[in-house]
C-alpha positions as CSV (number, residue, x, y, z in Angstrom):
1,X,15.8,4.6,-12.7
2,X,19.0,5.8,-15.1
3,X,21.1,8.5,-14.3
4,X,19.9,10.4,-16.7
5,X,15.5,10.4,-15.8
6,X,14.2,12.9,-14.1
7,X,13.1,11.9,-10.8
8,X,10.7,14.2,-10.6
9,X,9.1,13.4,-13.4
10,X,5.4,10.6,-13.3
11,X,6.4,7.1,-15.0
12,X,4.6,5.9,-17.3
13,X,2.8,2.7,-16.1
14,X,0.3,0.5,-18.4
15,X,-2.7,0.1,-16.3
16,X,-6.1,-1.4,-16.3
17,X,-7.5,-2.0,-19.9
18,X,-11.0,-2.3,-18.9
19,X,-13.4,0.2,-21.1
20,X,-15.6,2.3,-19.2
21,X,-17.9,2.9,-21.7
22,X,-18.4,-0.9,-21.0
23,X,-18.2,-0.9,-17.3
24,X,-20.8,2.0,-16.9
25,X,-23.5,-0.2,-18.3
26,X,-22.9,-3.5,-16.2
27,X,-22.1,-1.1,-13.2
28,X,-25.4,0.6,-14.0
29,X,-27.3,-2.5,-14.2
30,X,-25.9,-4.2,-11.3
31,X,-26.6,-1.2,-9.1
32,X,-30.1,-1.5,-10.2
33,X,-30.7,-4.7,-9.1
34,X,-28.6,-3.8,-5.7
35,X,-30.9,-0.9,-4.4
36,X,-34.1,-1.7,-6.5
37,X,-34.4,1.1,-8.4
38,X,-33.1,2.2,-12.0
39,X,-29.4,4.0,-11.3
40,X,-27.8,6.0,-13.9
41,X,-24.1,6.2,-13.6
42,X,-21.8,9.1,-14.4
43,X,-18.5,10.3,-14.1
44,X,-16.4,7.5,-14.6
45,X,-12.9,8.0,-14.1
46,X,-9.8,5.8,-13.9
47,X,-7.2,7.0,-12.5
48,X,-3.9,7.1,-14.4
49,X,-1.7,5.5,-11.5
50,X,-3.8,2.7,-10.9
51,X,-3.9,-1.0,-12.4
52,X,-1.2,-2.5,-10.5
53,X,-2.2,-4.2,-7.2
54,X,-5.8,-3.1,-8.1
55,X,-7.8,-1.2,-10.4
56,X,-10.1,2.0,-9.3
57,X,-12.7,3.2,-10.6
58,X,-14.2,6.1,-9.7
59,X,-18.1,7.5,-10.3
60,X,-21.1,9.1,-9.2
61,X,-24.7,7.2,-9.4
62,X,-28.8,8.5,-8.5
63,X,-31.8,6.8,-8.0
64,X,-34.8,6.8,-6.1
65,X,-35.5,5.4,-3.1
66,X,-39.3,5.1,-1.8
67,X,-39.9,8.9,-3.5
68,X,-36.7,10.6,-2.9
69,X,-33.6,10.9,-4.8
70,X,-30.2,9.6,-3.9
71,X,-26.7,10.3,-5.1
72,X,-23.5,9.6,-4.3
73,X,-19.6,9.6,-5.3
74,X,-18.3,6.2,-5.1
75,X,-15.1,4.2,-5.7
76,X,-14.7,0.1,-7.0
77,X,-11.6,-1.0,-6.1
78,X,-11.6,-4.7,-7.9
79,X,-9.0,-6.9,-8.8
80,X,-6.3,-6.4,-11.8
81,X,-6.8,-9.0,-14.9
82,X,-4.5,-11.2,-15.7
83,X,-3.4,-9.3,-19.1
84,X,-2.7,-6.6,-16.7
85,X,0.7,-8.7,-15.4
86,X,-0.3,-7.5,-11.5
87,X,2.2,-7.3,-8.6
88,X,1.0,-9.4,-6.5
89,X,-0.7,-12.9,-7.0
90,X,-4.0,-12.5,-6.0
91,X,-6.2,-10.1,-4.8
92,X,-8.5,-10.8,-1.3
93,X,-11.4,-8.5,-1.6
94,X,-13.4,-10.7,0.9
95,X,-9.9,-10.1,3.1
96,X,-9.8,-6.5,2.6
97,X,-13.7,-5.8,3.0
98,X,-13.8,-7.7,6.7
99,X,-10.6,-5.9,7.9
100,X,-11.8,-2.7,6.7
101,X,-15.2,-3.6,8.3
102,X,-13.6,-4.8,11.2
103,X,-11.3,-1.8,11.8
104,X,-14.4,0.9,11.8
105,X,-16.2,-0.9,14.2
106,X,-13.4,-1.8,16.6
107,X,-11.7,1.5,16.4
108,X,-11.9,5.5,15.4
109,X,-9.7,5.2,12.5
110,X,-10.9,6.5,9.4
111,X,-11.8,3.7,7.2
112,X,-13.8,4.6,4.1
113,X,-17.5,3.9,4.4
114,X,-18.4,0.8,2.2
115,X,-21.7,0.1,0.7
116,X,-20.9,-3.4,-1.5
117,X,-19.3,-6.1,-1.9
118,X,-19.4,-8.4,-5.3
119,X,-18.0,-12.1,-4.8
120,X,-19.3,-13.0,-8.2
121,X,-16.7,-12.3,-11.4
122,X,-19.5,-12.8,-13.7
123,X,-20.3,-8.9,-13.6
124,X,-16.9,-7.2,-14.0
125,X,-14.8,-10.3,-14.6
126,X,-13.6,-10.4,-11.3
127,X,-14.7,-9.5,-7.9
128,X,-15.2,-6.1,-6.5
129,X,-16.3,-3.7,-3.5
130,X,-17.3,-0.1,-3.5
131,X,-16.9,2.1,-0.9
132,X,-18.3,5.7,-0.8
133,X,-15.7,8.3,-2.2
134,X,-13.7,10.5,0.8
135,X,-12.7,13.8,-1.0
136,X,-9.2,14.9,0.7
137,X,-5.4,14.7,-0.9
138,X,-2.6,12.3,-0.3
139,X,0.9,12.9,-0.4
140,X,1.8,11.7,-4.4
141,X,4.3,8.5,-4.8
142,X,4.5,8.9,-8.7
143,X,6.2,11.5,-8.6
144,X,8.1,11.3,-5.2
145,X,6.4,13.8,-2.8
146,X,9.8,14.7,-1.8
147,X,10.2,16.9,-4.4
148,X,7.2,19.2,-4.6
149,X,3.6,19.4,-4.0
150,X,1.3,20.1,-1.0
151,X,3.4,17.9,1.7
152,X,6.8,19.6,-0.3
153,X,5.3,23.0,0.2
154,X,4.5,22.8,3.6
155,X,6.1,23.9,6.7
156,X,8.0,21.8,8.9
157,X,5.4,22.1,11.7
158,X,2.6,21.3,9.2
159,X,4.4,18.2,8.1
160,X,4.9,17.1,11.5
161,X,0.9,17.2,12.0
162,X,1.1,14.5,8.8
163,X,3.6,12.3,9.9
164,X,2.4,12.2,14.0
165,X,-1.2,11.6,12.2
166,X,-0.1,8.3,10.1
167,X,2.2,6.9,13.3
168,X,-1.2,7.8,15.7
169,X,-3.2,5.7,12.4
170,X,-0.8,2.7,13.0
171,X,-1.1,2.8,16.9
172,X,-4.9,2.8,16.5
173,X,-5.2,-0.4,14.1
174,X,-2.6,-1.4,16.7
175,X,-4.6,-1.0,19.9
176,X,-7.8,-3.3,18.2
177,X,-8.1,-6.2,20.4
178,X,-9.0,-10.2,19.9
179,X,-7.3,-9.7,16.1
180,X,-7.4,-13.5,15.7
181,X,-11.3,-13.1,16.4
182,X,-12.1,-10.3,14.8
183,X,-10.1,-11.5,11.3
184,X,-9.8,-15.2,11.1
185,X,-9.1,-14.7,7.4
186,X,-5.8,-13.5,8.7
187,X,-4.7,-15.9,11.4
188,X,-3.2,-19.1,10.4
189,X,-0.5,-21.7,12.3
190,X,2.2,-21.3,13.6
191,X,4.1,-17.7,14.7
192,X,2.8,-14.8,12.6
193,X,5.9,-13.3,11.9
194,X,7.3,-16.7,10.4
195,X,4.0,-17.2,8.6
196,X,4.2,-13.7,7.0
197,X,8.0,-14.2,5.9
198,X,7.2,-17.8,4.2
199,X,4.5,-15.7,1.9
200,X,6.8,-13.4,1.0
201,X,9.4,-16.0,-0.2
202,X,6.4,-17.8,-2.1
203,X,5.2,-14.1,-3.2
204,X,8.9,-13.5,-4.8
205,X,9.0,-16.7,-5.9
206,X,5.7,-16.3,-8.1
207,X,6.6,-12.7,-9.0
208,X,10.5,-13.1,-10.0
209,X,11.8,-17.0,-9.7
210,X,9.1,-18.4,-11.9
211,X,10.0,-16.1,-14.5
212,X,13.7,-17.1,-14.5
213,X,14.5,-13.6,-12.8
214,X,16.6,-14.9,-9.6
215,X,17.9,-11.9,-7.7
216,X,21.2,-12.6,-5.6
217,X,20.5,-9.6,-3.4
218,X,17.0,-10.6,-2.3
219,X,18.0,-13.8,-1.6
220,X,20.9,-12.5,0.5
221,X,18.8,-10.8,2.2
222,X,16.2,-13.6,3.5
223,X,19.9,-14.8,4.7
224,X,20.1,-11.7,6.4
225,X,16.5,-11.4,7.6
226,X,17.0,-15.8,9.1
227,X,20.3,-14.7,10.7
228,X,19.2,-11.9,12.6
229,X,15.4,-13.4,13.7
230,X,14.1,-11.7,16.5
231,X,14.4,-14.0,19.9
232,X,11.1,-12.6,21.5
233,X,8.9,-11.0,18.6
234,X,7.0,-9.9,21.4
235,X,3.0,-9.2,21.0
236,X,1.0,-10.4,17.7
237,X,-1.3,-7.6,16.6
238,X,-3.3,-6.3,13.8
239,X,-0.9,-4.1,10.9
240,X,-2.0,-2.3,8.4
241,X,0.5,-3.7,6.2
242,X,1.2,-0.9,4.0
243,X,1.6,1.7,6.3
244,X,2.2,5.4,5.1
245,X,1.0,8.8,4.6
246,X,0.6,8.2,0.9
247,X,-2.3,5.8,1.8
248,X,-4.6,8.5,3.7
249,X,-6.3,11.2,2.2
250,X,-6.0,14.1,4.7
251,X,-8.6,17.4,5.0
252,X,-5.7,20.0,5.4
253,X,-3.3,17.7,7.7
254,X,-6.0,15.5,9.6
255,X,-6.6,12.1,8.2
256,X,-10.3,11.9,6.1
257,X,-9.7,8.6,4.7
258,X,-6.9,5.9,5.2
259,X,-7.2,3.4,2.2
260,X,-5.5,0.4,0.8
261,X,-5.8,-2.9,3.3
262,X,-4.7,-5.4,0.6
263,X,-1.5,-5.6,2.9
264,X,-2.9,-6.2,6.7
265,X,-1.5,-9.1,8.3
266,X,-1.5,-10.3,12.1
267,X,2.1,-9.8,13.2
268,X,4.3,-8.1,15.6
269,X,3.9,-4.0,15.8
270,X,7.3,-3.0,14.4
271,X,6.2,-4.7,10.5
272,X,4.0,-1.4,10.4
273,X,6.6,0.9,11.6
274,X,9.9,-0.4,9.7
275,X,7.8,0.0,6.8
276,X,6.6,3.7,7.3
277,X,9.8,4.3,8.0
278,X,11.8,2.8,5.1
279,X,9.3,3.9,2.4
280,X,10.2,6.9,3.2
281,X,13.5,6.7,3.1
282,X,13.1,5.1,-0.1
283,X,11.6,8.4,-1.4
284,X,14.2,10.7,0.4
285,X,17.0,8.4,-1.0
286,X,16.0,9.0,-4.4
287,X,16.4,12.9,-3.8
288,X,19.5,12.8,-2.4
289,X,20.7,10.5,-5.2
290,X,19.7,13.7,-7.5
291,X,21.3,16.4,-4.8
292,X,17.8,17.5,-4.0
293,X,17.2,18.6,-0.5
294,X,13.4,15.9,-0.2
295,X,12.2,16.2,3.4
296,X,14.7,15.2,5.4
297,X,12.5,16.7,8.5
298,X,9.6,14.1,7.9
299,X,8.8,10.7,9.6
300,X,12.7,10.6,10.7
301,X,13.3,7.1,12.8
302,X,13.9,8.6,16.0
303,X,10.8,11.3,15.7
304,X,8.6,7.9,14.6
305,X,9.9,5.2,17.4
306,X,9.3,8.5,19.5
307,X,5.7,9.0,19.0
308,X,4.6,5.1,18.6
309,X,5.8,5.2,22.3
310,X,4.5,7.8,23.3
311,X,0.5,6.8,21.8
312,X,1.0,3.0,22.9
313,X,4.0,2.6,25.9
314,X,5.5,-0.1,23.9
315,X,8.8,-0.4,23.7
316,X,10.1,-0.9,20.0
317,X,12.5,-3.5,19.5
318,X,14.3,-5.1,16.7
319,X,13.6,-2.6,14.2
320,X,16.9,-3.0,12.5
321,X,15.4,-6.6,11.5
322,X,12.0,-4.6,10.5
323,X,13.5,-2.0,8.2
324,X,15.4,-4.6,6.2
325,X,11.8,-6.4,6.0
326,X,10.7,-4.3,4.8
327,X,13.5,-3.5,2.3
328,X,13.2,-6.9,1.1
329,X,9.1,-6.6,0.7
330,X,9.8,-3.4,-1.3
331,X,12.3,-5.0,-3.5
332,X,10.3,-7.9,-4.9
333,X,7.7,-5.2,-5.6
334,X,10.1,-2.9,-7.1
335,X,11.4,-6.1,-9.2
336,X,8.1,-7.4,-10.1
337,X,7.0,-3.4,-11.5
338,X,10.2,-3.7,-13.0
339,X,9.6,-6.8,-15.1
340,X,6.2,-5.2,-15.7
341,X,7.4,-2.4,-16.9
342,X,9.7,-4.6,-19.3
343,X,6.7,-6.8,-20.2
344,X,4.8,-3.7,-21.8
345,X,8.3,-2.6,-23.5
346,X,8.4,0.3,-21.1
347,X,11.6,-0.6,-19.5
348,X,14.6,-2.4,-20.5
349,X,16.1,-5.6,-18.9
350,X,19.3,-4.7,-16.5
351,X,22.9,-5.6,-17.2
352,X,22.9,-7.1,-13.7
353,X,20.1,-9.1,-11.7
354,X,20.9,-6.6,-8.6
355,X,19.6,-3.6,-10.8
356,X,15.7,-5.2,-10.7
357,X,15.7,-3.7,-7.4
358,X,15.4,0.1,-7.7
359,X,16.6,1.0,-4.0
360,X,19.6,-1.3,-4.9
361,X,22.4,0.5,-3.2
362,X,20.3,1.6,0.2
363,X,19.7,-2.1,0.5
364,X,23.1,-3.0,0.3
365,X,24.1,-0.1,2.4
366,X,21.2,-1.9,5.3
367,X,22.7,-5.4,5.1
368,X,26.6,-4.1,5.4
369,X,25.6,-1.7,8.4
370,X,26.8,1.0,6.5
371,X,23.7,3.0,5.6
372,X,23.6,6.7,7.0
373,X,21.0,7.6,8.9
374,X,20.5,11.8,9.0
């Protein structure tokens, strides 16, 4: 981001070129053939953020069923194309759809109800699952929610509500027992927490490496991360991987909906809450950076490490280690949009490597032990 951009303002992001003139027939025949009777499909919509780490499609579809009509609003969350240059290297739809189905019937968290899922890339060009649409709102991350909208304009008490909702969210997936039972696609040799950090090194070096884009600070920080490894990582657990209030959809300030799985891993408890906890930071850095006042009453450290304890008697550990994880994880995304955005001519290559990383100076700040916490 220069100096000069309005944080504030949406970027502009290249997303999904499917046609959904095109998609409305196929979606309309395949739903035919799914529930037996002739579907007509309406209201598509593709919204303007998506495209990235998936593409959504949103639409309602009748029918009959045995005399009686049905309806629905529905959402297809499928895979990127290749043309699309995603963030991450592939997409587990299979992955996501056991999680999600394992989460709702192992807990009371408020997974989206899902109807299908499509294995076959012959009918979209790649595989897909629909879920039926939650109506609710979620706090915006283009633009930041720190500077306005309804989490902006709230009070500090309703924002509380928000933030002790998502940390009770993560304490609930959390809580689910036999993980390694429940999601085999997940489990895997070895320690979990040493299995997730070898994906992420072969995640940035498929993203970044491979495309002759080396950044010294991310590979600084795996120093930092293999230097400071956690001596007991203590229980292995399910995490929702991408853990944050911008992921629910809340009905006033109760969760209605708590979306995107893509990132859920088996690992120790404190990858969910460094990364609620630096996102947001992330956000609230950016407004300071522009001498805006964000939310600097929302999901503070203390306030989150307080209410995880309180919902689950664990006692968080190492989360000096977790927060620069996550850091790290947010910095090969941020570099890999970055390169996207310069792939599509919407961005400019940096005068310095460091600069792919957008959060450049907090991550710094992190690995010198000189970052201020409020």
């Amino acid at each position: 981001m220069s100096d000069d951009q309005d944080p504030a303002a949406q970027m502009s992001l290249t997303v999904s070129e499917r046609d959904l003139d095109e998609l409305a027939g196929k979606l309309a025949r395949w739903l035919t053939d799914k529930v037996g009777a002739d579907v007509t499909v309406s209201n598509l919509d593709k919204p303007s953020t998506g495209g990235m780490s998936s593409t959504t499609i949103l639409f309602d579809a009748e029918w009959s069923a045995d005399g009686s009509a049905e309806q629905g609003s529905f959402v297809i969350r499928m895979a990127p194309e290749d043309s699309s240059f995603p963030v991450f290297e592939s997409y587990d739809l299979a992955m996501q759809y056991q999680v999600m189905t394992g989460v709702a019937a192992a807990s009371d968290v408020a997974v989206p109800p899902l109807r299908w899922l499509e294995l076959d890339d012959s009918v979209f060009g790649s595989p897909f699952l629909v879920m039926e649409r939650v109506e609710g709102r979620a706090p915006s991350d283009n633009p930041p929610y720190v500077f306005f909208g309804w989490l902006f304009d709230a009070t500090v008490a309703e924002r509380a509500l928000v933030a002790d909702a998502t940390v009770e969210v993560i304490a609930q997936v959390h809580a689910i027992d036999r993980v390694a039972e429940r999601f085999p696609l997940l489990d895997g040799a070895g320690t979990a927490l040493r299995r997730h950090f070898e994906d992420q090194r072969a995640w940035y070096r498929w993203a970044l490496t491979d495309h002759g884009v080396e950044v010294p600070l991310i590979e600084r920080t795996f120093d930092w991360l293999e230097a400071h490894w956690p001596t007991d990582p203590g229980p292995e657990v399910l995490n929702w991987g991408d853990a944050r209030p911008g992921n629910i959809l809340f009905d006033g300030f109760t969760p209605a909906a708590v979306l995107d799985w893509e990132m859920a891993t088996i690992a120790p408890r404190e990858l969910d809450l460094g990364w609620i906890i630096f996102i947001h930071r992330f956000f609230q850095d950016i407004a300071t950076r522009f001498d805006q006042p964000g939310l600097v009453d929302f999901l503070r450290r203390d306030a989150v490490v307080a209410k995880y304890e309180e919902l689950t008697e664990h006692s968080v550990r190492d989360l000096d280690f977790y927060i620069v994880y996550a850091a790290l994880r947010h910095a090969i995304v941020m570099a890999r949009i970055k390169c996207r955005m310069i792939h599509f001519g919407e961005d400019t290559v940096p005068a310095e490597l460091d600069d792919y990383v957008m959060h450049r100076l907090s991550l710094e700040a992190l690995l010198d032990g000189t970052y201020e916490w409020d």
